[in-house]
N, CA, C and O atoms as a CHARMM CRD file, in Angstrom:
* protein
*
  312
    1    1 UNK  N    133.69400  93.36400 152.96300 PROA 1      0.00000
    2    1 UNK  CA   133.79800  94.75900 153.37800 PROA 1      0.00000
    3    1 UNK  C    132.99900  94.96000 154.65800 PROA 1      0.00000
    4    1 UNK  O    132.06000  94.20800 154.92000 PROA 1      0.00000
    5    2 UNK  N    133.32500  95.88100 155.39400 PROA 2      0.00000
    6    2 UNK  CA   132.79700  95.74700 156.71600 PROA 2      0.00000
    7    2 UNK  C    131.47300  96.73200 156.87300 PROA 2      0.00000
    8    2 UNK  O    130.55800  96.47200 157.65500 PROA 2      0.00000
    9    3 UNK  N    131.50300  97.90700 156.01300 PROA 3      0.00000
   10    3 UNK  CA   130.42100  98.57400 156.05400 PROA 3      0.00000
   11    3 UNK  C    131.01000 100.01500 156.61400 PROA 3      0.00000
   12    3 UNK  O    130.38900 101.07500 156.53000 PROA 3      0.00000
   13    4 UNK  N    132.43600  99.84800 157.25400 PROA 4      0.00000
   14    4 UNK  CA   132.55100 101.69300 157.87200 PROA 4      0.00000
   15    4 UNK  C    133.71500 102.06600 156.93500 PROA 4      0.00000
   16    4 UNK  O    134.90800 102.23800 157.18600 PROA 4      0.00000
   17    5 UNK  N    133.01200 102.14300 155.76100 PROA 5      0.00000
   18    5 UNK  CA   133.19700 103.11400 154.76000 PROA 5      0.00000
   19    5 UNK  C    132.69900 104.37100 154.78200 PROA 5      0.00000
   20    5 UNK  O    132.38900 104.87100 153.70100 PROA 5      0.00000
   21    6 UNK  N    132.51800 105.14400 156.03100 PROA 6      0.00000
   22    6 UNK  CA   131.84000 106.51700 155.98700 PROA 6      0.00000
   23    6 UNK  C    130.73200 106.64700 155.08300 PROA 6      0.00000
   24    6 UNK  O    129.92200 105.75300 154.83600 PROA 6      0.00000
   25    7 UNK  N    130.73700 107.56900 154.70100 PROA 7      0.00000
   26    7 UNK  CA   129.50300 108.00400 153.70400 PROA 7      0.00000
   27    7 UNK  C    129.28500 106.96000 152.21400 PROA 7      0.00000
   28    7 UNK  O    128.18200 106.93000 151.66900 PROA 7      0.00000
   29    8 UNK  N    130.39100 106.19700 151.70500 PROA 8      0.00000
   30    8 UNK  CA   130.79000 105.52100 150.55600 PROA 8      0.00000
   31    8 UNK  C    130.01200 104.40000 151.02700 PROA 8      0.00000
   32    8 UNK  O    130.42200 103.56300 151.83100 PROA 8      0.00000
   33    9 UNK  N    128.81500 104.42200 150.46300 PROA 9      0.00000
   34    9 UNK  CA   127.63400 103.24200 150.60600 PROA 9      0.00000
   35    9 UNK  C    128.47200 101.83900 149.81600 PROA 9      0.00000
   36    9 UNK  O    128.84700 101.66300 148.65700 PROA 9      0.00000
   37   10 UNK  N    128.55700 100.82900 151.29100 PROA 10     0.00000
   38   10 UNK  CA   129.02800  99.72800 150.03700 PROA 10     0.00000
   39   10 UNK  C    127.78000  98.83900 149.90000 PROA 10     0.00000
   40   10 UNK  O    126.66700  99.09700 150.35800 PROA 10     0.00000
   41   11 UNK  N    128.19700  97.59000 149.09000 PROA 11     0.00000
   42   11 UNK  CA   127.15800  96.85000 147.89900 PROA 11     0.00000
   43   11 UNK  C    125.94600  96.33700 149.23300 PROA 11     0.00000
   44   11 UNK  O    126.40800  96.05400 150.33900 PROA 11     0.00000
   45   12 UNK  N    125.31400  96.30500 149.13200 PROA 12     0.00000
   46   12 UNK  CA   124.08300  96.14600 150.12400 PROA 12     0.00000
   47   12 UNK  C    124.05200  96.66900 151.09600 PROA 12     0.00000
   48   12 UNK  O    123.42000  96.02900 151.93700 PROA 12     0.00000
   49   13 UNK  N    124.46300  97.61700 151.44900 PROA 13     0.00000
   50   13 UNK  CA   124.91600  98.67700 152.48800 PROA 13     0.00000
   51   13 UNK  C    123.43200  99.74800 152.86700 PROA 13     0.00000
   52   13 UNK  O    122.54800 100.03300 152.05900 PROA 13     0.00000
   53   14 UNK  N    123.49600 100.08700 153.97900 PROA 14     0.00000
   54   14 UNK  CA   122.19100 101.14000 154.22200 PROA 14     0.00000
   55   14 UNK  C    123.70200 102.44500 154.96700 PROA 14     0.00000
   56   14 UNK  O    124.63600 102.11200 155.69700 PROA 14     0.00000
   57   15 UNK  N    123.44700 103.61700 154.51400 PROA 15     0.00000
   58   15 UNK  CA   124.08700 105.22100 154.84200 PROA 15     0.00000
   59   15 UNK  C    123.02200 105.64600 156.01100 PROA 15     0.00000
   60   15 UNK  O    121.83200 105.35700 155.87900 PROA 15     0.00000
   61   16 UNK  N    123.32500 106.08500 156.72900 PROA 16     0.00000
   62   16 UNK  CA   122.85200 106.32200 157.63800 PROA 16     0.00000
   63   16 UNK  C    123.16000 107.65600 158.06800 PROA 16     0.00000
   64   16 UNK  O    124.38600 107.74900 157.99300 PROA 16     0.00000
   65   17 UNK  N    122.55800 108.99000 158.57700 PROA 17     0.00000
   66   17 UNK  CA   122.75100 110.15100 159.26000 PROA 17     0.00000
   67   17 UNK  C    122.07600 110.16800 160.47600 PROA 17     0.00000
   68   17 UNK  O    120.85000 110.08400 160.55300 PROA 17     0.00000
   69   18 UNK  N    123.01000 110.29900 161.66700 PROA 18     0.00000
   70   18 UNK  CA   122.44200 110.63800 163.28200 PROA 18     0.00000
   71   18 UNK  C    122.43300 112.11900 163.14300 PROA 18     0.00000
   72   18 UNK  O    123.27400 112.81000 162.56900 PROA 18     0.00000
   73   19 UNK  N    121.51900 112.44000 163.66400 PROA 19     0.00000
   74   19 UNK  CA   121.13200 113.82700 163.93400 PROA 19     0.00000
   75   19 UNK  C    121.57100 114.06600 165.77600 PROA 19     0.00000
   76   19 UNK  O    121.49800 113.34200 166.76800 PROA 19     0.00000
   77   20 UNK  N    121.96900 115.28200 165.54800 PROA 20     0.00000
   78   20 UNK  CA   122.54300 115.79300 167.32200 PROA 20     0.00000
   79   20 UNK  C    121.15800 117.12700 167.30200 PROA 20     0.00000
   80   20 UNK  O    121.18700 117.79500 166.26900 PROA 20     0.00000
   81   21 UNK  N    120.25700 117.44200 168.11100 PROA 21     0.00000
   82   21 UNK  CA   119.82400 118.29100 167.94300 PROA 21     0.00000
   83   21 UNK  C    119.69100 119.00600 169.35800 PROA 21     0.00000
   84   21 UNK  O    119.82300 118.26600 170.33300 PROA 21     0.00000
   85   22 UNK  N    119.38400 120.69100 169.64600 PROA 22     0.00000
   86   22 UNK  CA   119.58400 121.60900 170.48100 PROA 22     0.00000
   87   22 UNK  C    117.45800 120.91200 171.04700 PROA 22     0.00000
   88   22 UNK  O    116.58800 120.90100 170.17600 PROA 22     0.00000
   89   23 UNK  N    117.22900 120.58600 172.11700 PROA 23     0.00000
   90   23 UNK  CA   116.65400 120.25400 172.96900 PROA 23     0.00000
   91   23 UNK  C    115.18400 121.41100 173.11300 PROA 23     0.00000
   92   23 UNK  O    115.11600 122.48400 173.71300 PROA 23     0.00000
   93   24 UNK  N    113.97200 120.56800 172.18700 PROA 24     0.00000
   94   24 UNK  CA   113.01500 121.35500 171.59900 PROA 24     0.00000
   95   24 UNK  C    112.40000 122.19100 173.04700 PROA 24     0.00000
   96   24 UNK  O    112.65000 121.58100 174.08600 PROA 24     0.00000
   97   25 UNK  N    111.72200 123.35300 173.19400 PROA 25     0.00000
   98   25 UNK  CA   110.69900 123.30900 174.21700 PROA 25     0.00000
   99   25 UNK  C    109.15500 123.57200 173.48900 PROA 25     0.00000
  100   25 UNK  O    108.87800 124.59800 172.86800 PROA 25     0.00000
  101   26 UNK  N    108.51300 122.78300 173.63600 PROA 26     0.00000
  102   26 UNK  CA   107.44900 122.71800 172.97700 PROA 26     0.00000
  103   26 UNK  C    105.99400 122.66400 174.05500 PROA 26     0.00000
  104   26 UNK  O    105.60800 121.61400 174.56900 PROA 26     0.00000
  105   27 UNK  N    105.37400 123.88900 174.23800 PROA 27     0.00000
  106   27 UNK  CA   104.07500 124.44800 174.68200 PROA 27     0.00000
  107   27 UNK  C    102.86700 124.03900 173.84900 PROA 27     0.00000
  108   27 UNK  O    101.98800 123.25400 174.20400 PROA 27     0.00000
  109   28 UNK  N    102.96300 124.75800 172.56300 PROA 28     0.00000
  110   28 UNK  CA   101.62100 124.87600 172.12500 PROA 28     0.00000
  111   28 UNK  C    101.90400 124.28400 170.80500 PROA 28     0.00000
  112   28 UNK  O    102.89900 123.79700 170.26800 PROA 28     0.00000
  113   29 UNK  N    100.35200 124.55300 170.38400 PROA 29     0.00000
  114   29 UNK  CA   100.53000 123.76000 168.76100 PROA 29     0.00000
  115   29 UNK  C    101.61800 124.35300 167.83200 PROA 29     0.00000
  116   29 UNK  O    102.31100 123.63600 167.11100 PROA 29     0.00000
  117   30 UNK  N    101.76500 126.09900 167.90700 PROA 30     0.00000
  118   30 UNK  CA   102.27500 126.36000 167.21500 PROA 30     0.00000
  119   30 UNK  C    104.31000 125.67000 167.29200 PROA 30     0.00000
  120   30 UNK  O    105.15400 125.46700 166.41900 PROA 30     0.00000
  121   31 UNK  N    104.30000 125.54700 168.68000 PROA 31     0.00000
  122   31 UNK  CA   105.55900 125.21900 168.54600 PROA 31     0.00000
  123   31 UNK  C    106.05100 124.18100 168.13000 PROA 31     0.00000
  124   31 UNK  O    107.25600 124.01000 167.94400 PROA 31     0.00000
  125   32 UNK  N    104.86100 123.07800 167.86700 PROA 32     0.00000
  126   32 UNK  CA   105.10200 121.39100 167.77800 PROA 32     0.00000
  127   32 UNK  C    105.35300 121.97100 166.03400 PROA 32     0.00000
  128   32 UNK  O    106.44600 121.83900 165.48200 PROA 32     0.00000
  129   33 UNK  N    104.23800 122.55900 165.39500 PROA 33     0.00000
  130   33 UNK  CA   104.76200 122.60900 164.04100 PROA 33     0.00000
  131   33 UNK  C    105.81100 123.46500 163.95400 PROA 33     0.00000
  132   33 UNK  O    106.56700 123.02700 163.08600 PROA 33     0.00000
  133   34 UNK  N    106.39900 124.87400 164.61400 PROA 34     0.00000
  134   34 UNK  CA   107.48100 124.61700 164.02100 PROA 34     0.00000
  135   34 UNK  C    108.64100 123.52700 163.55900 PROA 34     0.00000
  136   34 UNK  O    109.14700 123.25700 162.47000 PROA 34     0.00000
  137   35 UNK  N    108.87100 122.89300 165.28100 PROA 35     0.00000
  138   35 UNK  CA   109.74500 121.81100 165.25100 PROA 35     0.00000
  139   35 UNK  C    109.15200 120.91400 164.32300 PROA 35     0.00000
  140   35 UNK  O    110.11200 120.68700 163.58500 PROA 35     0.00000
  141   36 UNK  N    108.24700 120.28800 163.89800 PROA 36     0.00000
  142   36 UNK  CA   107.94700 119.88900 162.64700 PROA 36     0.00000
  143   36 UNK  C    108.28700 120.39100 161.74000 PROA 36     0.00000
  144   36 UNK  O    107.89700 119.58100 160.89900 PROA 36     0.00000
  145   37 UNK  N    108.95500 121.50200 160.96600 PROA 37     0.00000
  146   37 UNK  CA   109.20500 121.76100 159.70100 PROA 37     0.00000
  147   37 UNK  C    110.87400 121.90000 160.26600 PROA 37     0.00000
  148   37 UNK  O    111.78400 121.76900 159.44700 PROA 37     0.00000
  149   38 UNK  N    111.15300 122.15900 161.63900 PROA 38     0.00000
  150   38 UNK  CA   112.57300 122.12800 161.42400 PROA 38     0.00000
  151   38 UNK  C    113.07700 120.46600 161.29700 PROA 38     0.00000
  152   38 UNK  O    114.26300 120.13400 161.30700 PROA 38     0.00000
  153   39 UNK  N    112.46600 119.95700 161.23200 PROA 39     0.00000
  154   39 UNK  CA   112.94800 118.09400 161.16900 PROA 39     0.00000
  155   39 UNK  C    112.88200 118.18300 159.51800 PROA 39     0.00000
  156   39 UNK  O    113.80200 118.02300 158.71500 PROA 39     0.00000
  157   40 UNK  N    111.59000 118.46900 159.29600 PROA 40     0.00000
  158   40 UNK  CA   111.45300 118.25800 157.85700 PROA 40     0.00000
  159   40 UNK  C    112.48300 118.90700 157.22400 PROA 40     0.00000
  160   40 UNK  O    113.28500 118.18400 156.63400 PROA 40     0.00000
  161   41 UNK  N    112.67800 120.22000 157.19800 PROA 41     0.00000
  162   41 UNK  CA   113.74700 120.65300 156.84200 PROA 41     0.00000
  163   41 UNK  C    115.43400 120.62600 157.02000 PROA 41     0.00000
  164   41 UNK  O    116.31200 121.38100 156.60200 PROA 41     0.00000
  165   42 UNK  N    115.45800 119.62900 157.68200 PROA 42     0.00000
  166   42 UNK  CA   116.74700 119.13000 157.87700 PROA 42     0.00000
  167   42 UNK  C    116.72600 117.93100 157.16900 PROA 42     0.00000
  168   42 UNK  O    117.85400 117.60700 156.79800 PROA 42     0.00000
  169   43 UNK  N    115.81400 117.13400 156.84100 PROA 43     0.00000
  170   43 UNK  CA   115.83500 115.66900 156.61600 PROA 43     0.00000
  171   43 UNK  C    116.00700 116.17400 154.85600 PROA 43     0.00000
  172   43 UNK  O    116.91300 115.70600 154.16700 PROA 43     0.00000
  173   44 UNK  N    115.07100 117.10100 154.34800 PROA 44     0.00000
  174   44 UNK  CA   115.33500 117.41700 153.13200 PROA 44     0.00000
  175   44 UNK  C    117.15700 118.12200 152.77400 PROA 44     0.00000
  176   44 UNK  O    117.74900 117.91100 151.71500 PROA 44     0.00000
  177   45 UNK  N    117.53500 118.66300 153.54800 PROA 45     0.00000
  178   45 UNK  CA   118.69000 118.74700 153.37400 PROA 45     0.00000
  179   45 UNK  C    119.81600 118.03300 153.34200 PROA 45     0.00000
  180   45 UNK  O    120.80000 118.19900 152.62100 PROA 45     0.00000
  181   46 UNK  N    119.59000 117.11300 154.28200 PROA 46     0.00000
  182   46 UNK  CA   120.14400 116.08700 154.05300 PROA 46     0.00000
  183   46 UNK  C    120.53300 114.68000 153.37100 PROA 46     0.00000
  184   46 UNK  O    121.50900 113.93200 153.42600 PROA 46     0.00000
  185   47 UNK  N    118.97900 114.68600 152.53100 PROA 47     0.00000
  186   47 UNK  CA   118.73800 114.36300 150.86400 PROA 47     0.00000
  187   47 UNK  C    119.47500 114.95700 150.01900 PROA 47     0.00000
  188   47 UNK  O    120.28500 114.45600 149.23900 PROA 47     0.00000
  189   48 UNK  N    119.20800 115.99600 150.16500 PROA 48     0.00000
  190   48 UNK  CA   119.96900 117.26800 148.90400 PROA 48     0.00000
  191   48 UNK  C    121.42000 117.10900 148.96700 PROA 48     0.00000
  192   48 UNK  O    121.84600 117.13700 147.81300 PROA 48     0.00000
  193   49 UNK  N    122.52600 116.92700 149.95500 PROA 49     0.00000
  194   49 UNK  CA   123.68200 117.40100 150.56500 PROA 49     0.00000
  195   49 UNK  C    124.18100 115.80200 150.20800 PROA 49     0.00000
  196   49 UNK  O    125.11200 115.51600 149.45600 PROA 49     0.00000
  197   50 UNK  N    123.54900 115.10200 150.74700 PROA 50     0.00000
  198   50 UNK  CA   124.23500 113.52900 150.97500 PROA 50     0.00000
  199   50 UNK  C    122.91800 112.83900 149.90100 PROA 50     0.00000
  200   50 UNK  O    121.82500 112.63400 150.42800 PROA 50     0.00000
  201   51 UNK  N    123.08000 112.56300 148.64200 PROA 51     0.00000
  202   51 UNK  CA   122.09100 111.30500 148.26000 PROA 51     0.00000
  203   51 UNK  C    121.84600 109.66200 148.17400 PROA 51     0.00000
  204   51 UNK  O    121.01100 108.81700 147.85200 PROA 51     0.00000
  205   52 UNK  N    123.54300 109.87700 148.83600 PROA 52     0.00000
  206   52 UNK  CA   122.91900 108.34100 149.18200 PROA 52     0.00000
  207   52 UNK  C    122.76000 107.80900 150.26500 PROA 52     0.00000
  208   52 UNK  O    122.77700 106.64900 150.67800 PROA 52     0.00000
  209   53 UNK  N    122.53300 109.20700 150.86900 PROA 53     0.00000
  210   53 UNK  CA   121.48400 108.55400 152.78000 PROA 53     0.00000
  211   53 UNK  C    120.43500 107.42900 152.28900 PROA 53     0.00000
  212   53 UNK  O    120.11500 107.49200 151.10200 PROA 53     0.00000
  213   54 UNK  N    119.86500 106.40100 153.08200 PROA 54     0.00000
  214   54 UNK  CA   119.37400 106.15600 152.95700 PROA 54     0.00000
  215   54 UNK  C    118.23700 106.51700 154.29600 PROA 54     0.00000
  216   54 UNK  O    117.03500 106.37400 154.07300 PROA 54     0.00000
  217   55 UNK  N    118.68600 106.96000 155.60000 PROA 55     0.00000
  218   55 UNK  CA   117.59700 106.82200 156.54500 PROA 55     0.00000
  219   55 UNK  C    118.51000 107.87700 157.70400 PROA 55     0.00000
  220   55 UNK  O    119.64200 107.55800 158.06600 PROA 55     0.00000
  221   56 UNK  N    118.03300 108.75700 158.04400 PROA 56     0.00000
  222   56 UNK  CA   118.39800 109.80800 159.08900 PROA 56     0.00000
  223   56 UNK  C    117.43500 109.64200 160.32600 PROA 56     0.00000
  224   56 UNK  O    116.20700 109.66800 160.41400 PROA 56     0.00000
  225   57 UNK  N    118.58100 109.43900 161.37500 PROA 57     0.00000
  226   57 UNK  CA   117.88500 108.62500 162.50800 PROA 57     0.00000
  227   57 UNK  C    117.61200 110.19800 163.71300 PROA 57     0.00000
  228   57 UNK  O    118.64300 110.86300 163.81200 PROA 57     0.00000
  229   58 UNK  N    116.69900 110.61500 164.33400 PROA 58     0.00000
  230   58 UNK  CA   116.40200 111.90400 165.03600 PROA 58     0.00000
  231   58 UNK  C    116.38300 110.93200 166.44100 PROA 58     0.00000
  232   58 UNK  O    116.31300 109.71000 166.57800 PROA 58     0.00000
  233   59 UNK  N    116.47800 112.04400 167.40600 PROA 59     0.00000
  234   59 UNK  CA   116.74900 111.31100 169.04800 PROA 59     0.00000
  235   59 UNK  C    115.46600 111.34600 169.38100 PROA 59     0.00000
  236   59 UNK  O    114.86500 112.33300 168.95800 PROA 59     0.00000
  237   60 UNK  N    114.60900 110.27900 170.25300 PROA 60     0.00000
  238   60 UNK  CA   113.61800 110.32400 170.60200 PROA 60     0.00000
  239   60 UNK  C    112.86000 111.47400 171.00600 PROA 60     0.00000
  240   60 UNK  O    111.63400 111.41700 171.10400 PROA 60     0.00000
  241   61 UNK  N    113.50800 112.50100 171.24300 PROA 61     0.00000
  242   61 UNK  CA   112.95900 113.74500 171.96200 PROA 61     0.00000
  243   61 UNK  C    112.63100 114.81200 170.78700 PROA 61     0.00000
  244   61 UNK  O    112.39500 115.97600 171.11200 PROA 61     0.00000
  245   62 UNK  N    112.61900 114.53900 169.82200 PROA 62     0.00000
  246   62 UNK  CA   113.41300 115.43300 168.32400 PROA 62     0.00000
  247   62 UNK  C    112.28600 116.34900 168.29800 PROA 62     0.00000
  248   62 UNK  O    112.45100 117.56300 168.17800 PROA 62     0.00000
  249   63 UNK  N    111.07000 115.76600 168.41300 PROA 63     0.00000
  250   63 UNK  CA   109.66700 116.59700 168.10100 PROA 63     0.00000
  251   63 UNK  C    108.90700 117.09500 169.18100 PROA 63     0.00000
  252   63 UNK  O    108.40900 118.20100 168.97500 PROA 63     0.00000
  253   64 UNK  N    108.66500 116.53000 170.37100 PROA 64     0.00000
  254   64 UNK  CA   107.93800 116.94900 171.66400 PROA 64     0.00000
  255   64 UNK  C    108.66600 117.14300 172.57600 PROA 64     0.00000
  256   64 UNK  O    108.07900 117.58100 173.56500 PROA 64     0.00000
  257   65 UNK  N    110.44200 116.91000 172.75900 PROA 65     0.00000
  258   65 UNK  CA   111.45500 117.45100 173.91500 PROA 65     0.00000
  259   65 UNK  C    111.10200 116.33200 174.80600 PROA 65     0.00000
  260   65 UNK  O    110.47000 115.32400 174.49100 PROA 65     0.00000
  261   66 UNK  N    111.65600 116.67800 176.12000 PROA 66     0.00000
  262   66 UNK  CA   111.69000 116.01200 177.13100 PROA 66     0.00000
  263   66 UNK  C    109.92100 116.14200 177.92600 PROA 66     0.00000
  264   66 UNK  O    109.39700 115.36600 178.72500 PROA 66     0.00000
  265   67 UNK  N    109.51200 117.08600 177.47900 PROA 67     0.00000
  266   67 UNK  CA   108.52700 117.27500 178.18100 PROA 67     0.00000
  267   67 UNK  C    107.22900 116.19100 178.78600 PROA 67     0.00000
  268   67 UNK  O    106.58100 115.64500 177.89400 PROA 67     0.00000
  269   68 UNK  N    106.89700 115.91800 179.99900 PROA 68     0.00000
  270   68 UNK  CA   105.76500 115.06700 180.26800 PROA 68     0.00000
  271   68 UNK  C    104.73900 115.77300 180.12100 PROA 68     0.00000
  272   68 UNK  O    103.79500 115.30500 180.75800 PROA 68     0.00000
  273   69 UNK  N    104.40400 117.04700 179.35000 PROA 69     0.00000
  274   69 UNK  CA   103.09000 117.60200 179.10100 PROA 69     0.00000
  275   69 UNK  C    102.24100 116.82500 178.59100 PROA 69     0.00000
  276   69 UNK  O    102.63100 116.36600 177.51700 PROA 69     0.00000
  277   70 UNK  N    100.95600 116.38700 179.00300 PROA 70     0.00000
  278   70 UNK  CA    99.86500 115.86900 178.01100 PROA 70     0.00000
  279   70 UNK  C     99.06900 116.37900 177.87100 PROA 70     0.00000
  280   70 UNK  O     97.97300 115.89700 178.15800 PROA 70     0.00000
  281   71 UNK  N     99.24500 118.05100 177.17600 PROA 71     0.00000
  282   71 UNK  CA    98.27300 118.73900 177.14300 PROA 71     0.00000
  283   71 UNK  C     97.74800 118.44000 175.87600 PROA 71     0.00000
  284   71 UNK  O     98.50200 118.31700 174.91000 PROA 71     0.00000
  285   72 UNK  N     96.30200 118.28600 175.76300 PROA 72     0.00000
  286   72 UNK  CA    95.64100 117.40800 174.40300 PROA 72     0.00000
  287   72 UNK  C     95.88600 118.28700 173.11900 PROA 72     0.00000
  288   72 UNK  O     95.73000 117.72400 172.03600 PROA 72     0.00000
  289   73 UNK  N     96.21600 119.47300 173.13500 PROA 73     0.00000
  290   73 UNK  CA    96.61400 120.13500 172.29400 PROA 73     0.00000
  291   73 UNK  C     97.71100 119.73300 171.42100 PROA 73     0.00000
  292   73 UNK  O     97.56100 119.97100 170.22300 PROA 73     0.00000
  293   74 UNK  N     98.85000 119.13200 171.82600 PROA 74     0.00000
  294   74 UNK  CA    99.90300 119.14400 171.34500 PROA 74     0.00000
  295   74 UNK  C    100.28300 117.60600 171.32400 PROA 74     0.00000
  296   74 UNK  O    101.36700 117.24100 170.87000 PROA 74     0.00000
  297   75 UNK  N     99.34200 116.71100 171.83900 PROA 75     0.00000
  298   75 UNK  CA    99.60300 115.24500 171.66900 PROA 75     0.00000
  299   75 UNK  C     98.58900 114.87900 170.48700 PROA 75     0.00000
  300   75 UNK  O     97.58100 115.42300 170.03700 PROA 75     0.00000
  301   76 UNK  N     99.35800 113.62200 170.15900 PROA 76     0.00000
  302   76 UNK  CA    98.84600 112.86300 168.83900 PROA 76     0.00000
  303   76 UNK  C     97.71100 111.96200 169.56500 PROA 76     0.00000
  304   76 UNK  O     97.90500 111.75400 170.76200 PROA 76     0.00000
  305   77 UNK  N     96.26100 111.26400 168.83500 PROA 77     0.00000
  306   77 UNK  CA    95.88700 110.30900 168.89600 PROA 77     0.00000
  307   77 UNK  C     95.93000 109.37900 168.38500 PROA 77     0.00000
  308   77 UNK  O     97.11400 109.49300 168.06500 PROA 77     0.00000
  309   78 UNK  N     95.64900 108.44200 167.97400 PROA 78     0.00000
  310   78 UNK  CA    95.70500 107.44500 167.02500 PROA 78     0.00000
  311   78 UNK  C     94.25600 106.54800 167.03200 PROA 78     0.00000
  312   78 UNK  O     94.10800 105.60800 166.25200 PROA 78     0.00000
């Protein structure tokens, strides 16, 4: 089987959901967490809706946009 069985997970198969999303603009803290709960809340829906996703893939930009801001506010450290 080849695997593009749409949504119909075959036998060792990983389901997969691409996300298309409207292009964040993200300033301040508060806006990074919204867009944080709007991911979260899509990813849970998409549990709920489809259960045998196994992994929902977001576009690199999904959480901080295009933006080159490095304002320390809104960047991660590690």
């Amino acid at each position: 089987m080849s695997g593009f069985g749409g949504l119909n997970k075959s036998k060792n198969g990983v389901v997969m959901g691409l996300v298309q999303l409207q292009l964040p603009v993200v300033k301040t803290p508060a806006d990074l967490a919204a867009q944080t709960r709007r991911i979260c809340d899509m990813v849970g829906k998409a549990r709920r809706n489809q259960g045998t996703m196994d992994l929902v893939v977001f576009p690199e930009y999904a959480l901080h946009g295009l933006s080159m801001d490095t304002n320390p506010d809104i960047m991660c450290s590690l």
